[in-house]
C-alpha positions in Angstrom: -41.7 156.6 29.3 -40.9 152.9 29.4 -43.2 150.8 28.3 -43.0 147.0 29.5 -45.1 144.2 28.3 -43.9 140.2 29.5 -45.7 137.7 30.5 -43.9 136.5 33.8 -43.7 140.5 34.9 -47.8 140.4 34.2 -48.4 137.6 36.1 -46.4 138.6 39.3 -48.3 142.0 38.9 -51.1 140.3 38.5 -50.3 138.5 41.9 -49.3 141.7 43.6 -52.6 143.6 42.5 -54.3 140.8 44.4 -52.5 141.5 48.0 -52.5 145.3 47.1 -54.3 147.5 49.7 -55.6 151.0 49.2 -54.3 154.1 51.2 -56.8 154.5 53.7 -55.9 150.8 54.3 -52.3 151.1 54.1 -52.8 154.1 57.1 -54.9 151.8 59.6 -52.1 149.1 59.2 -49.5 151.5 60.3 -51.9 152.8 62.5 -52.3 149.1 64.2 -48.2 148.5 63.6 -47.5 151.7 66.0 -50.7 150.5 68.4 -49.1 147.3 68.6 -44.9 148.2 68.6 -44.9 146.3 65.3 -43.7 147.3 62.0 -43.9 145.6 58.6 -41.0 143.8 56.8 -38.8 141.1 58.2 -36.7 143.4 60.4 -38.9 143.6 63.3 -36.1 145.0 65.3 -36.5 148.6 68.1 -35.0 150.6 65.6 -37.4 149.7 62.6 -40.4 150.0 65.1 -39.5 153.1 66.3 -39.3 154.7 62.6 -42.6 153.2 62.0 -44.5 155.4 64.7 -42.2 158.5 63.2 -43.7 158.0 59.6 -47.2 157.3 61.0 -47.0 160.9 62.4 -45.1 162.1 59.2 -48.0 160.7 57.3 -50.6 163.0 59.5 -48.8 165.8 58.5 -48.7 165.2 55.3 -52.3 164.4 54.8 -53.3 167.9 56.0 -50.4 169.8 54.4 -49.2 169.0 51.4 -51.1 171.4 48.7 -51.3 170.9 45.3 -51.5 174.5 43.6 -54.2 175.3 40.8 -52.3 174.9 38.0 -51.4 171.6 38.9 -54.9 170.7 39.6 -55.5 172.0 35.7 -52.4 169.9 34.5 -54.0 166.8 36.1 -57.6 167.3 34.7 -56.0 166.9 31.4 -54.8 162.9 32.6 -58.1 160.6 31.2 -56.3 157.5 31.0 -56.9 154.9 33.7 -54.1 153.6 35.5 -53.0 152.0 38.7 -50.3 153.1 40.6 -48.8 150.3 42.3 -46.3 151.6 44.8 -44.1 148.9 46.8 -43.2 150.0 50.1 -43.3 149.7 53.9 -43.9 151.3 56.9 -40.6 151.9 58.3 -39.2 153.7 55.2 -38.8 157.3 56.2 -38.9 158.4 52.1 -42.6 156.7 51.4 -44.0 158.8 54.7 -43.0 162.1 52.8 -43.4 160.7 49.2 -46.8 158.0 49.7 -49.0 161.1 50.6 -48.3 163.4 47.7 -48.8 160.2 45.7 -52.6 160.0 47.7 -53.3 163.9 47.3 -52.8 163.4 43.1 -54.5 159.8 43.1 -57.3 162.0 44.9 -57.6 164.7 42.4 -58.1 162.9 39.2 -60.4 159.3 39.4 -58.4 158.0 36.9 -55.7 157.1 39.2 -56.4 154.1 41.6 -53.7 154.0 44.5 -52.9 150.5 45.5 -49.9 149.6 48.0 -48.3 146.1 48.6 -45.4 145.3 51.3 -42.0 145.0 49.5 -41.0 142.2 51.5 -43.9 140.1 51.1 -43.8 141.1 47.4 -40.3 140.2 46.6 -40.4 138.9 43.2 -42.5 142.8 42.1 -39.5 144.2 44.1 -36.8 142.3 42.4 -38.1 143.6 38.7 -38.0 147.3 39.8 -34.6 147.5 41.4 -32.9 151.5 41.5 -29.5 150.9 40.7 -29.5 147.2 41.2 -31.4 147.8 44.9 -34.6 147.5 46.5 -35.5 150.8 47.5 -38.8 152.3 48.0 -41.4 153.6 47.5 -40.9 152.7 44.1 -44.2 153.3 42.2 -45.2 151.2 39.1 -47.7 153.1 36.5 -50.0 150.3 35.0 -52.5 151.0 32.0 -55.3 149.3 32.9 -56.6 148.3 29.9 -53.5 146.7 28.2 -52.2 146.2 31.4 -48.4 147.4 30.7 -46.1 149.6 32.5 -46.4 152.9 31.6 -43.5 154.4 33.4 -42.0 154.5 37.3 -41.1 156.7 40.1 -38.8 156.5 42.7 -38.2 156.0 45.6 -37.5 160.0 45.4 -38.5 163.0 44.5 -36.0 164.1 41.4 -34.5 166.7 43.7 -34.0 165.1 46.1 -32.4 161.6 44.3 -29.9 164.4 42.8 -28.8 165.6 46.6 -28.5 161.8 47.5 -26.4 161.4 44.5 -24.2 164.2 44.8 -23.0 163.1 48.1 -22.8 159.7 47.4 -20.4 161.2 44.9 -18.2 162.7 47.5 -18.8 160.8 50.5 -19.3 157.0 49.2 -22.4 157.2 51.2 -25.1 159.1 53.1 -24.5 159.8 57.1 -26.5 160.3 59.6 -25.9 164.0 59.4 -26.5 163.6 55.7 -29.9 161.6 56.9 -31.0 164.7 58.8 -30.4 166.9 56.3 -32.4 165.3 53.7 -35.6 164.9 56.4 -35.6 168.7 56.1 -35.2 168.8 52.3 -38.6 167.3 52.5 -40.3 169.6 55.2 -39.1 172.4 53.3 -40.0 171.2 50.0 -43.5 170.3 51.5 -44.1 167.7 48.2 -43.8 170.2 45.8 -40.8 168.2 43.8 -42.9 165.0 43.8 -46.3 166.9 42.8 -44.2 168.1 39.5 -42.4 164.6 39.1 -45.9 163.2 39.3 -47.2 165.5 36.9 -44.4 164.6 33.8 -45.0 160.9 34.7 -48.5 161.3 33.7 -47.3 163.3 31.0 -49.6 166.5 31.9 
């Protein structure tokens, strides 16, 4: 795992931690952005709204399917650090309504874990020190010790499977269709989380 410890990093975690909302929060505002055919982020335009109320109902789903198997559950009892997972991310982005619920169902299962979300473009100086491949892409989660307050690791903004499918056709293709798009949507109904649950795992080192 990487381990990160500056002080200009700490203090614009620091700042983040102080906007940062929890999930049930981070649900009722996209709750009130599909009530109100809003979305977070700066582009506010038909086509971002629209995938906002899609990931609202992705999220349901989620919420009530996604199952984490026994052994897992005995893996993660073995995790007594504490930590924060700080996850950057908003509510248009079709990969944090399959990945930000896995992320809760985990958080849930072991109180060492505190779940805490902030809006990448409101957060933009966080975003800018966890780029993938030199972009902002999300969810990208950030694992801090809370004690010493240091990175512990990241994750992001895909499950490993699925970041090798992406890259594979990036490969071949330069970059993802809208065919690919659709293809990759039922990666992740198939999958049903069970990629992220074992990335999640290794991160904590369990």
């Amino acid at each position: 795992m990487e381990i990160t410890h500056d002080k200009d990093i700490q203090t614009i975690i620091d700042n983040s931690l102080k906007t940062a909302i929890n999930y049930k929060d981070y649900k009722e505002l996209v709750k009130n952005m599909v009530d109100n055919k809003l979305t977070t982020g700066n582009d506010k335009s038909e086509a971002m709204v629209n995938y906002t109320m899609l990931n609202d109902r992705r999220m349901k789903r989620w919420d009530k399917t996604v199952k984490v198997s026994e052994e897992s559950k005995k893996r993660l009892e073995g995790f007594d650090k504490q930590v924060t997972w700080l996850v950057i991310t908003e509510s248009w982005c079709g990969d944090a309504a399959h990945v930000i619920p896995v992320l809760n169902k985990i958080a849930e299962l072991n109180q060492n874990i505190d779940l805490k979300l902030v809006m990448r473009d409101d957060n933009y100086d966080l975003m800018n020190q966890f780029l993938t491949n030199g972009g902002r892409a999300i969810p990208k989660l950030i694992m801090l010790d809370n004690k010493t307050k240091d990175v512990l690791g990241t994750y992001g903004p895909r499950p490993s499977q699925a970041t090798k499918l992406v890259n594979d056709f990036k490969k071949v293709h330069g970059k993802l269709t809208p065919e690919f798009k659709e293809d990759l949507q039922r990666w992740y109904n198939a999958n049903k989380g069970q990629t992220a649950i074992e990335d999640l795992l290794q991160l904590l080192g369990v």
